[in-house]
ZAMARGU-4260 file (C-alpha; in steps of 0.2 Angstrom, whole numbers, plus 5000, padded with zeros to 4 digits):
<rodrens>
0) 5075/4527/4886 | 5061/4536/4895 | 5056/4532/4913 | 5041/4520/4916 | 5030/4534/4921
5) 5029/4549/4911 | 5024/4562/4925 | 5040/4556/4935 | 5050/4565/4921 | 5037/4579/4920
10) 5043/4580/4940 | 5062/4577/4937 | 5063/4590/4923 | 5053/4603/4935 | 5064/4600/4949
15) 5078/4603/4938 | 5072/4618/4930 | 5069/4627/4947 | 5086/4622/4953 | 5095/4629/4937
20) 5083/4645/4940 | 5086/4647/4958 | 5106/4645/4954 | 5106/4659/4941 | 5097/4669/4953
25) 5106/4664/4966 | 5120/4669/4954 | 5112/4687/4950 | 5108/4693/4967 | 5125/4689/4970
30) 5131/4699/4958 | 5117/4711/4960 | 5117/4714/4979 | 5134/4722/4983 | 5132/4735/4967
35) 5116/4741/4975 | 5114/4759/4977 | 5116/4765/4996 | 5103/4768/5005 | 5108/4787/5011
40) 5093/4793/5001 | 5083/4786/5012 | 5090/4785/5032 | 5094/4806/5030 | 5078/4809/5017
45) 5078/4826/5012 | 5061/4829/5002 | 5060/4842/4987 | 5051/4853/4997 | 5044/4869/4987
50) 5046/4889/4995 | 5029/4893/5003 | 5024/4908/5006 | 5012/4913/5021 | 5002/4928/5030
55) 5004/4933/5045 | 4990/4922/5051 | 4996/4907/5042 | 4985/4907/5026 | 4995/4900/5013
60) 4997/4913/5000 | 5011/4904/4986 | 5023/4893/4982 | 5036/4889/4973 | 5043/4873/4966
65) 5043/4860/4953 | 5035/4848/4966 | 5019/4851/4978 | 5028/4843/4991 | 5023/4843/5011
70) 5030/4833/5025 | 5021/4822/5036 | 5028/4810/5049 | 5019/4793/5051 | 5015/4796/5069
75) 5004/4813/5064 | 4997/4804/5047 | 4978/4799/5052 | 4976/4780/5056 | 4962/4780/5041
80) 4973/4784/5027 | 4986/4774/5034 | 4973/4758/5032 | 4966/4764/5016 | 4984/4764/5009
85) 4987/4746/5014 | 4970/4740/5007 | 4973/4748/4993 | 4992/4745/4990 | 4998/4731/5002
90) 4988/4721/5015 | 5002/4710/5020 | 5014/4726/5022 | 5017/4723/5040 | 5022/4703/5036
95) 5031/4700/5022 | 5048/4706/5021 | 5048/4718/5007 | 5042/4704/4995 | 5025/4696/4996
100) 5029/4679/4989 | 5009/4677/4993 | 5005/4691/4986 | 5016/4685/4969 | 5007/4667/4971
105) 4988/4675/4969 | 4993/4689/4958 | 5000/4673/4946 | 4985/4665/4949 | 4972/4678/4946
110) 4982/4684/4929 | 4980/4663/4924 | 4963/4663/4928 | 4958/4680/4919 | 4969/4677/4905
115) 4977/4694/4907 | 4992/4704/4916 | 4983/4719/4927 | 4985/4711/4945 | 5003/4717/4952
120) 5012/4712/4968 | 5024/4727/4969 | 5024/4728/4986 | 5026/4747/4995 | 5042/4744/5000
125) 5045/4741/4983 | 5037/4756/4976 | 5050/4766/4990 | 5064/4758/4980 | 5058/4762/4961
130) 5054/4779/4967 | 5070/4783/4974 | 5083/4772/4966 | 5075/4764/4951 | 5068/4768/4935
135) 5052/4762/4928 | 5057/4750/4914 | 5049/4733/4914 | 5064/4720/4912 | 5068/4707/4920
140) 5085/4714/4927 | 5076/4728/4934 | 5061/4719/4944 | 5076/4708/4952 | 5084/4723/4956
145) 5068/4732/4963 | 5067/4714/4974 | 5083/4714/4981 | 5081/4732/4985 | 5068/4731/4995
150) 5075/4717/5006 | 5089/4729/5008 | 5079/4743/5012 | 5067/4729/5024 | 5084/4726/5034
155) 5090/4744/5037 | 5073/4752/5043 | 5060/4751/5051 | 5040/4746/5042 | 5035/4763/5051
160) 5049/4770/5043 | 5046/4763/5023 | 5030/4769/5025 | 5033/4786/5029 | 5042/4788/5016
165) 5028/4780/5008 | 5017/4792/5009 | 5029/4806/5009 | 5038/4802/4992 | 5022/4794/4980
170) 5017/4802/4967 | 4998/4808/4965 | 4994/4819/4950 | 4993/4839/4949 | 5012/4841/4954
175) 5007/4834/4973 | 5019/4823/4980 | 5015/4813/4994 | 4998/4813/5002 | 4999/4828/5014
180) 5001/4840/4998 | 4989/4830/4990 | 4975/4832/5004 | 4978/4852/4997 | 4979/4849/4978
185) 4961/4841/4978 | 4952/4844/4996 | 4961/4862/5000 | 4963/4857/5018 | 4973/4846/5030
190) 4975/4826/5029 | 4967/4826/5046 | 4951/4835/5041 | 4948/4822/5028 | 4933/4812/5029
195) 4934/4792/5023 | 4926/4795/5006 | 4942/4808/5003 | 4955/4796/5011 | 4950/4782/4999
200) 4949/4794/4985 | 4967/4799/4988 | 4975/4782/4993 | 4967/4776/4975 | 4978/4787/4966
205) 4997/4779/4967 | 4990/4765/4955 | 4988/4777/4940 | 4988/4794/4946 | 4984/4802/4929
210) 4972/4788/4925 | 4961/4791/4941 | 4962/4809/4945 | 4946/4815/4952 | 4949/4831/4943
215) 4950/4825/4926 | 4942/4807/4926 | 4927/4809/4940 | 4920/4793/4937 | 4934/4782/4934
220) 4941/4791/4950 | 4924/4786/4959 | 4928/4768/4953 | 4943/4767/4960 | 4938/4775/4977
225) 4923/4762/4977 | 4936/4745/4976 | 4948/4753/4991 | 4933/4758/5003 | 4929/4740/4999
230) 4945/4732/5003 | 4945/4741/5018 | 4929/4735/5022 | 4932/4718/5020 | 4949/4720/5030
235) 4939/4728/5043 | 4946/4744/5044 | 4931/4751/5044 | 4912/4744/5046 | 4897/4743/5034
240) 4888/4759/5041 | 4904/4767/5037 | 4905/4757/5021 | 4890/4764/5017 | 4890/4780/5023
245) 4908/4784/5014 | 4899/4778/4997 | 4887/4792/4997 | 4898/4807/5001 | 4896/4819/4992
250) 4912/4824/4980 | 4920/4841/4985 | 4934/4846/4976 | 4946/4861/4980 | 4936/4875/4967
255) 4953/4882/4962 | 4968/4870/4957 | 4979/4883/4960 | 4985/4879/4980 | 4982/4894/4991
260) 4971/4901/5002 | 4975/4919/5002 | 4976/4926/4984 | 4990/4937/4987 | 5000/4935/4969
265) 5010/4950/4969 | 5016/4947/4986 | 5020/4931/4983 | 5030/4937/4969 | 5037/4950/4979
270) 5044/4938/4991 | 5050/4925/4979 | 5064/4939/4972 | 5069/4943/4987 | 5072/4925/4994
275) 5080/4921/4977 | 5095/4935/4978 | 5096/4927/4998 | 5096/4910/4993 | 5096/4907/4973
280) 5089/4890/4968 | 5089/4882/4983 | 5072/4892/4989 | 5062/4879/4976 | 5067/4863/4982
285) 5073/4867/5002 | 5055/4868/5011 | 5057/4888/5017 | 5043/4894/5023 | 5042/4913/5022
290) 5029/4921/5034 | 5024/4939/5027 | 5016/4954/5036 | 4999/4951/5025 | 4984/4951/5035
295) 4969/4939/5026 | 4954/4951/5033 | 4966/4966/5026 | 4971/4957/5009 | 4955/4951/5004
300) 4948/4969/5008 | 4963/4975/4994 | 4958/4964/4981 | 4938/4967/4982 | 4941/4988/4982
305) 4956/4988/4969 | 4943/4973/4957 | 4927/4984/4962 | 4937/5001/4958 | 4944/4991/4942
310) 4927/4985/4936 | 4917/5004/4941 | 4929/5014/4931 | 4926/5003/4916 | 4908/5004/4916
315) 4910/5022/4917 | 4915/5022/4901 | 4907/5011/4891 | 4906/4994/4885 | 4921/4994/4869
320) 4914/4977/4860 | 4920/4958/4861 | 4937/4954/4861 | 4937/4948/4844 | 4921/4940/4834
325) 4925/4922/4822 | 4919/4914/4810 | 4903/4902/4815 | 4906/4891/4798 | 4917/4878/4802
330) 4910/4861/4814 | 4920/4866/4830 | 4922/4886/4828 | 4913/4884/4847 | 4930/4875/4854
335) 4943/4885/4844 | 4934/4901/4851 | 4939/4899/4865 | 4957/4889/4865 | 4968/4902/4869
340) 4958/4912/4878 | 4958/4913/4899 | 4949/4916/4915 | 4955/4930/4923 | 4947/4939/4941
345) 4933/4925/4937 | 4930/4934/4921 | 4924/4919/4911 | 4929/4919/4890 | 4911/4915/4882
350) 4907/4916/4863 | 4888/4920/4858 | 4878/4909/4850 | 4861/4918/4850 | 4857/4934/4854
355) 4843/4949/4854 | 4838/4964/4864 | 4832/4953/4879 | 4844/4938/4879 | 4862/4932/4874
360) 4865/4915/4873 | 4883/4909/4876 | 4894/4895/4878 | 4907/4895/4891 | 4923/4886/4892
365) 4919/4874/4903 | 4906/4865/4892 | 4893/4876/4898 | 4879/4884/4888 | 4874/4899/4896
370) 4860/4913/4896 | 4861/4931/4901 | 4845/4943/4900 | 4839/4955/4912 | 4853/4966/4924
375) 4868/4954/4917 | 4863/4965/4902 | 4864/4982/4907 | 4882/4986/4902 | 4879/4978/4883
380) 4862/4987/4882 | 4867/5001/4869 | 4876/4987/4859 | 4861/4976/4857 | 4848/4990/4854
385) 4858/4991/4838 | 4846/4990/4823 | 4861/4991/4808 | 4863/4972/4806 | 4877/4977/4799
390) 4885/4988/4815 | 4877/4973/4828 | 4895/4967/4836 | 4885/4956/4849 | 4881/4942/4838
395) 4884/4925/4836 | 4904/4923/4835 | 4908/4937/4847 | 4919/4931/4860 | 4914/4940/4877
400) 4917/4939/4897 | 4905/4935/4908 | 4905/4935/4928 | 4895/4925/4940 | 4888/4934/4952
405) 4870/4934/4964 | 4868/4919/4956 | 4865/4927/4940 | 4877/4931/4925 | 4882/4947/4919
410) 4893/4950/4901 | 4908/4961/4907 | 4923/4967/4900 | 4942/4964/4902 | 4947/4980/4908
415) 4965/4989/4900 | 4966/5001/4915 | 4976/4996/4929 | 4976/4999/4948 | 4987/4997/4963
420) 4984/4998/4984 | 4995/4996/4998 | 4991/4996/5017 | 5004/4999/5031 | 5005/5001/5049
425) 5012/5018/5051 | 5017/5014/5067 | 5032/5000/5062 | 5031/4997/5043 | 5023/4982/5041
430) 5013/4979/5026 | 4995/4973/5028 | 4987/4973/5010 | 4997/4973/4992 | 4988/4972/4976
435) 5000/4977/4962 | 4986/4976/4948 | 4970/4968/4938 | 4977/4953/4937 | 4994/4945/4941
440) 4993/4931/4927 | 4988/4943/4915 | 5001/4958/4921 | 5015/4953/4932 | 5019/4972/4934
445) 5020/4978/4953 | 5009/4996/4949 | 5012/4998/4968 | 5034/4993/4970 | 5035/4995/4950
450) 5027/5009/4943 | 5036/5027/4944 | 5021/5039/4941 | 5018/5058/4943 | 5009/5061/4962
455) 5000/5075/4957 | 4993/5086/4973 | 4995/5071/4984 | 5013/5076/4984 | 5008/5094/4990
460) 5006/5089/5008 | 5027/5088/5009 | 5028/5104/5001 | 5016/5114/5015 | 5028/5104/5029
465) 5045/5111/5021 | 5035/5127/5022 | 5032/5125/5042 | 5049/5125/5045 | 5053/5141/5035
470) 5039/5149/5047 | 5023/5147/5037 | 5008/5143/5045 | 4990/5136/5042 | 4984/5154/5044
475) 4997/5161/5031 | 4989/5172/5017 | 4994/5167/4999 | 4988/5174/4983 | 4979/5159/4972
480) 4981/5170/4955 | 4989/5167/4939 | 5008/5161/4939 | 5017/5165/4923 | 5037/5158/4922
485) 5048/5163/4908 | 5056/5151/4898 | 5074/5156/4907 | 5065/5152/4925 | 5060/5138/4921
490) 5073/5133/4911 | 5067/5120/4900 | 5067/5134/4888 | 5047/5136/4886 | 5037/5149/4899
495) 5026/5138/4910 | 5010/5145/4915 | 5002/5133/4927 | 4983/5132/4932 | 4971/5129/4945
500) 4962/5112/4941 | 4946/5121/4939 | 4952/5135/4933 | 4945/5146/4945 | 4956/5158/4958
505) 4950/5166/4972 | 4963/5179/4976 | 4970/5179/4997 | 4967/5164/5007 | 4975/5154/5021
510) 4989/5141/5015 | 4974/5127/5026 | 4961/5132/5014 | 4971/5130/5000 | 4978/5112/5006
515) 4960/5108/5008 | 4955/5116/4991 | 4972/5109/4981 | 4974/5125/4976 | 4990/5124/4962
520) 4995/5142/4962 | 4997/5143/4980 | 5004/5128/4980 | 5017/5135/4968 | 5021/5152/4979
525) 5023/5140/4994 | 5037/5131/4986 | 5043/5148/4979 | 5043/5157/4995 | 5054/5143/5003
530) 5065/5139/4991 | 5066/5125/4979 | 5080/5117/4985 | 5077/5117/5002 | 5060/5106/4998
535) 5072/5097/4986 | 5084/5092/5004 | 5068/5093/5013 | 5057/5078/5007 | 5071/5065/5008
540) 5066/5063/5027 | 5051/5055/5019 | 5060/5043/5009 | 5061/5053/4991 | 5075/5054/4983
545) 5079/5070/4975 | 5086/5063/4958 | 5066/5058/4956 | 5061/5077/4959 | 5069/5091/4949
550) 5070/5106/4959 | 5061/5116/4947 | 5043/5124/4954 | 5032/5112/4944 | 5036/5100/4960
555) 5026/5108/4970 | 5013/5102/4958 | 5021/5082/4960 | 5030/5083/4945 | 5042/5069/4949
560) 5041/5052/4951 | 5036/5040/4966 | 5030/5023/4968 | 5014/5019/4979 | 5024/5010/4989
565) 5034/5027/4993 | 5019/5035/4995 | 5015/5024/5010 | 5031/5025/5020 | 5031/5045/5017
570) 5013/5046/5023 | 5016/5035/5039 | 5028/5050/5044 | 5013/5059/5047 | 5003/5047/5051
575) 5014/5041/5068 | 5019/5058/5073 | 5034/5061/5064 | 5044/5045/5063 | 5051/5038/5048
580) 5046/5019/5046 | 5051/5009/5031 | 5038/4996/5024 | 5042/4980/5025 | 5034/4963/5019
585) 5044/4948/5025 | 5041/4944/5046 | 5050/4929/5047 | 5058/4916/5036 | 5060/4897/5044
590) 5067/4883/5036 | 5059/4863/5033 | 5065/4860/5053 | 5055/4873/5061 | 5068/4884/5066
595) 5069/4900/5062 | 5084/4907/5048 | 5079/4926/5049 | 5066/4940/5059 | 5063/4956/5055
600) 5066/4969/5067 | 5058/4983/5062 | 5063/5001/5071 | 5044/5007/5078 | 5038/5027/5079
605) 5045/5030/5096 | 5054/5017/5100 | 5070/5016/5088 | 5063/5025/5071 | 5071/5042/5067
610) 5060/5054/5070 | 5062/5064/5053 | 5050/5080/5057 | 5046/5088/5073 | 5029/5079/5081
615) 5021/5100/5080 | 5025/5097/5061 | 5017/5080/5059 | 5000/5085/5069 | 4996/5102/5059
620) 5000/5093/5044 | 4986/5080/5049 | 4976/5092/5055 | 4977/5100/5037 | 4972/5086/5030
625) 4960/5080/5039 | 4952/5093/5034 | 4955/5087/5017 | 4941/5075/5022 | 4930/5084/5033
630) 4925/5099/5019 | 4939/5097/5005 | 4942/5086/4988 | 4940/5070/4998 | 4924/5072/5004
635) 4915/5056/4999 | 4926/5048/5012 | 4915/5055/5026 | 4905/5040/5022 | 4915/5029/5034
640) 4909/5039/5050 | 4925/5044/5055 | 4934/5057/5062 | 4951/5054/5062 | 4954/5051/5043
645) 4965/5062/5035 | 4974/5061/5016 | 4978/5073/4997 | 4968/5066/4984 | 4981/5068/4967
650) 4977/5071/4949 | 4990/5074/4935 | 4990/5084/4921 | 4975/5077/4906 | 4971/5066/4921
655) 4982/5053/4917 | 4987/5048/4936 | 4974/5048/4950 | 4978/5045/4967 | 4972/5044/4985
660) 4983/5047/5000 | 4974/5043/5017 | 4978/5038/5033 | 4973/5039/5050 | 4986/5033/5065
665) 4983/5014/5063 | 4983/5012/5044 | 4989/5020/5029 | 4983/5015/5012 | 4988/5023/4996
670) 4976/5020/4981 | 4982/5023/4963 | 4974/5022/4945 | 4980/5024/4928 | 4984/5017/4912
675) 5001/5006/4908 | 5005/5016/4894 | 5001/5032/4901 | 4987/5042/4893 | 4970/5050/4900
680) 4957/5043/4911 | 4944/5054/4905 | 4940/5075/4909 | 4931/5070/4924 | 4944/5055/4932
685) 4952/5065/4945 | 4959/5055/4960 | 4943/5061/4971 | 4934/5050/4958 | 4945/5037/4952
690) 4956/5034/4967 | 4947/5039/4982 | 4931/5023/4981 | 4947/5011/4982 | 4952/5019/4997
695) 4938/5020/5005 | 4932/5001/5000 | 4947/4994/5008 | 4947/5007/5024 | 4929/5004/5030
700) 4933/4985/5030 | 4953/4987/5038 | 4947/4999/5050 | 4932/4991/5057 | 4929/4987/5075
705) 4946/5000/5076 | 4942/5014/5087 | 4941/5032/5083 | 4960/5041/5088 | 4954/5059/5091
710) 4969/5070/5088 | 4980/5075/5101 | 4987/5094/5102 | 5008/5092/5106 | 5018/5102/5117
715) 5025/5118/5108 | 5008/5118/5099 | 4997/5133/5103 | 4977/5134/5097 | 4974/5152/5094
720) 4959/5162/5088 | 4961/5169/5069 | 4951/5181/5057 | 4946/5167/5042 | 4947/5183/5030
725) 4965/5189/5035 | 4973/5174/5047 | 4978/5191/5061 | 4976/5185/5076 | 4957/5187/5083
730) 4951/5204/5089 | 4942/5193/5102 | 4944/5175/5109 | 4925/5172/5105 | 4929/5177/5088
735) 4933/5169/5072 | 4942/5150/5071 | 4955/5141/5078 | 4969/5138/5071 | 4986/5130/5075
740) 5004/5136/5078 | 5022/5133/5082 | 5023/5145/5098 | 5037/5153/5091 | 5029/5157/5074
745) 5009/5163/5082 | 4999/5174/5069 | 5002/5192/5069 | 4993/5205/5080 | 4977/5214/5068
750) 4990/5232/5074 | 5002/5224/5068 | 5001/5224/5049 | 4987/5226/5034 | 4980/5214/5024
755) 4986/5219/5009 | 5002/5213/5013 | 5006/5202/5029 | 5026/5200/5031 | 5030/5185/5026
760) 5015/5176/5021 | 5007/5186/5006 | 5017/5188/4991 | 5014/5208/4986 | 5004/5211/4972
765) 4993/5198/4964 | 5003/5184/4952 | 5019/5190/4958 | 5033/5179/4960 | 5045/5187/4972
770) 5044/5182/4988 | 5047/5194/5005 | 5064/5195/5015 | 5056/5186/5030 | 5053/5170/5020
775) 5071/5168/5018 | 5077/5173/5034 | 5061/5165/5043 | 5071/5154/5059 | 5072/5135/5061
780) 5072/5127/5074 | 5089/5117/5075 | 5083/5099/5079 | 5071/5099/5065 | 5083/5099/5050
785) 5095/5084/5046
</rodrens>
């Protein structure tokens, strides 16, 4: 029989209900609570922080890591975010006790009154226990369990504490985790540089971050930034001028999406390796920072002169055609152009849609359309003056590059030549500027630590320093005739008959004119005259190896093989005064604490290097080439205004290697251009042409505001007056040049022999190969020889 009033078993049946649910989750938590995970994760949290990789001065170059991760503790997070996070996510964070029973009443409420689900109460204490414990499935078992968690987790730390980890841990889109890497993913700067608009923008983002990323969805992004700077202005974190001024900020995104500041990719690379045989796998989750010998002024320097050098030689010879040319019939040929196509050195993918001999319409892969005429046309000229329809390659379907730049577009060309620079302080070995290539996305191969090419004549200058220990001197006579080597000389069973690049000899001259002149022939005596297997032992004070150079004559000409990154270390020998320094990259490496795990200790010229070559050796050597620049090959690098720059330019045969060697005693940079499969530059690519514009791009930028070293004559040097035309000894002091000489080596006396043939120096008879008794007895000096 019912009761008298129906609502009093309306009221009896509810009461009933709530006690039977309360007891079975009364009964649950029970159950539930003690099989909790603990809550180590969380009171000794140790992030997944990625490796990054740094310059010198701090700018971020790479990192590495599945996670964009960067730790932030709640006393240095800005008061802002903090508030925009709980207006967003949590007003009543600092009340409730890791469940907002509130929170859960209104939530129910709205839901009723809407007639729909999409207001939450998941708390951010919550969040910290679905993100570190928890996984996302929406049952019934699991939101108890995500309850009783974070009352857990509310009883064991602090609200300070949960939302640390908070903002440390959340995911927001683009492989940022937590908010400080976030600040970097989307605004490229720190959290505490970030305006109200940004903070709102970012504190938006935990919701959905793929939903309301401001990269891919603007406006949805905007919407969402809009109701939190609203939130926080009816909780009064901030003011209605605020409000108001935070609405109409402007939206500035980080350009690039890759994190850096410094593009450095073949650095980057080069120090990830290294930290992997160090530390294996831990490097991408362990929070290392590595701080590299990089220079930003210097780096960005590299990658303008090796792009610019890149972009020069290509124009040089000609414009080759679009990459590839599709058919325009089907509805979206436009998109599927351009799908597998990518940016590289800002060289967009474009495919024409109209074009003529003024103006080539194109469509660019960022939805743009785009028009080119005027200079943006000067490379494609040739191929738009074209009047065979039939030959016209520039025509709708072509797929192109363009770059940006004066504010105007111009169609380019993806290069297929490659280049390489490297920089280093002669004085201890640290690297300043690497660039291993066009592009490191599109060619991860290190031209500067991976490539083993032929120098050319930028090897000869460790040739003429063997030769000033076997008592040669810059005012030695050698013949520059016609060499011919039978096949059992040279034993590779073919003659060799080597030749002067330009095919021109010029009989007798001194061993500094034909440094200056990269003269092959003398070259060639040289190494005959003092042996070839003493240059062989000789050049490993430079860092060569001798397995890389044969020792057959043909090295006097750089047959073997050296990288740049040798190049450098063997130049800073002169460049320091004798010392041998060993480049080196890495300057510190510290872990996610601060502290520091390892520091380089480089040995410094002077002060702990091994001095390799005597100091006399080292300055005529510069002076030599210094010369190189002042009246020689490398001319064109008098355009810097400087008089302490010395270096070898270096072609190979067919010109299929060009190089530039230069240095003066504060930086030495080696410049290198060539092909990855090797084959010829062109007739005219010598390493003055090629190489030496690179070099000098970077120089005039790394050595600016450096002042001019003026060279410094060394004891046991002696400056004596020479006949140019006979390198005797001058008649007269007023007469003739200077020249420069070990005291125990000075130039003969005129008395004391002919012309024809000077004891020692000029090999008798023209395009003999035998040389005189005195060059294999000439004597060393003990404490110059290993």
């Amino acid at each position: 029989m019912l009761p008298k009033k129906w609502w009093q078993f309306l009221i009896l049946a509810g009461l009933i209900l709530g006690l039977v649910t309360t007891a079975l989750v009364g009964l649950a938590a029970t159950l539930i609570y003690p099989e909790l995970p603990s809550l180590e994760a969380l009171t000794d949290y140790k992030p997944k922080v990625p490796m990054r990789v740094y310059s010198e001065d701090g700018h971020l170059i790479g990192e590495f890591g599945e996670e964009r991760r960067a730790f932030i503790t709640i006393e240095n997070t800005p008061k802002s975010l903090k508030q925009a996070i709980l207006a967003a996510e949590d007003e009543r964070f600092y009340q409730h006790g890791g469940v907002d029973t509130l929170g859960i009443l209104r939530a129910a409420i709205s839901n009723v009154t809407h007639g729909s689900f999409k207001e939450g109460a998941s708390t951010i204490t919550m969040q910290v226990a679905r993100n570190f414990f928890l996984s996302s499935e929406k049952t019934a078992t699991r939101k108890l369990s995500e309850a009783l968690l974070s009352i857990k987790i509310e009883h064991n730390l602090s609200k300070d504490q949960i939302l640390e980890l908070y903002i440390n841990q959340i995911y927001l889109g683009q492989r940022s985790y937590g908010f400080a890497a976030a600040s970097q993913v989307y605004y490229g700067k720190p959290l505490d540089q970030l305006s109200i608009g940004e903070v709102a923008m970012l504190a938006g983002l935990p919701k959905a971050p793929s939903r309301f990323n401001p990269l891919a969805n603007p406006k949805r992004a905007e919407a969402r930034q809009h109701y939190v700077l609203r939130r926080m202005k009816e909780l009064r974190y901030i003011d209605a001028k605020q409000y108001e001024a935070a609405l109409k900020e402007p939206h500035r995104y980080r350009k690039s999406r890759t994190q850096r500041d410094l593009s450095a990719d073949y650095v980057a690379e080069i120090v990830r390796q290294a930290m992997y045989e160090r530390y294996k796998d831990e490097i991408y989750s362990s929070g290392l920072k590595v701080y590299t010998t990089i220079r930003k002024s210097n780096q960005e320097a590299a990658n303008r002169a090796v792009l610019q050098g890149i972009i020069d030689y290509d124009r040089r010879h000609g414009y080759r055609g679009p990459e590839r040319t599709v058919s325009t019939g089907a509805s979206d040929w436009i998109e599927n152009a351009l799908a597998d196509s990518e940016t590289f050195q800002g060289m967009v993918p474009a495919v024409v849609t109209a074009a003529n001999a003024k103006s080539v319409s194109a469509y660019i892969k960022d939805g743009s359309n785009i028009t080119i005429s005027g200079d943006g046309l000067s490379f494609v000229q040739k191929a738009l003056a074209e009047k065979d329809a039939s030959k016209r390659t520039l025509k709708p379907g072509a797929v192109i590059r363009v770059l940006h730049q004066a504010d105007k577009w111009h169609i380019v060309q993806l290069p297929q030549v490659e280049s390489g620079l490297v920089a280093v302080d002669p004085q201890n070995g640290a690297v300043r500027a690497l660039v291993g290539g066009f592009d490191f996305n599109r060619n991860k191969f290190n031209h500067v630590t991976q490539a083993w090419r032929q120098p050319g004549s930028s090897f000869k200058p460790f040739i003429y320093s063997a030769s000033l220990e076997k008592g040669f001197t810059p005012a030695s006579m050698i013949e520059d005739e016609p060499i011919s080597i039978s096949a059992r000389e040279t034993g590779s069973g073919s003659a060799w008959e080597p030749k002067n690049y330009d095919r021109k000899y010029e009989g007798p001259m001194r061993m500094r004119t034909a440094l200056t002149k990269s003269k092959n022939m003398v070259s060639i005596r040289i190494l005959e005259g003092i042996g070839v297997n003493y240059a062989q032992d000789y050049i490993t004070r430079f860092g060569f190896s001798p397995k890389d150079h044969p020792p057959y004559l043909a090295m006097a000409l750089g047959s073997g093989s050296v990288t740049a990154w040798q190049m450098a270390g063997a130049y800073s020998v002169f460049a320091n005064g004798g010392y041998r320094v060993k480049p080196y990259i890495i300057a510190k490496i510290v872990d996610s604490r601060g502290k520091t795990l390892e520091q380089s200790k480089p040995q410094l010229a002077g002060e702990g290097a091994p001095r390799v070559i005597d100091g006399r050796n080292a300055f005529i050597m510069t002076s030599m080439l210094q010369d190189v620049v002042r009246i020689g090959t490398a001319t064109k690098a008098k355009q810097l205004g400087r008089a302490d720059l010395a270096g070898k330019t270096g072609t190979t045969n067919n010109q299929i290697d060009a190089w530039f060697a230069g240095f003066n005693p504060k930086q030495v940079a080696i410049a290198w251009m060539g092909y990855d499969k090797p084959k010829s530059l062109g007739g005219l690519e010598t390493g003055g042409k090629a190489a030496l514009p690179i070099w000098i791009d970077y120089m005039s930028s790394a050595l600016q505001g450096v002042p001019d070293n003026a060279l410094e004559v060394p004891t046991g040097v002696s400056a004596i007056r020479i006949d140019p035309t006979t390198g005797l000894r001058a008649k007269d002091d007023h007469d003739g040049v200077t020249e420069y000489f070990y005291h125990e080596f000075p130039p003969p006396e005129p008395e004391e022999s002919s012309f024809s043939l000077i004891p020692g120096f000029l090999f008798p008879g023209h395009g003999s190969s035998t040389p005189t008794e005195k060059q294999d007895t000439a004597p060393q000096r003990p404490d110059q020889l290993f």
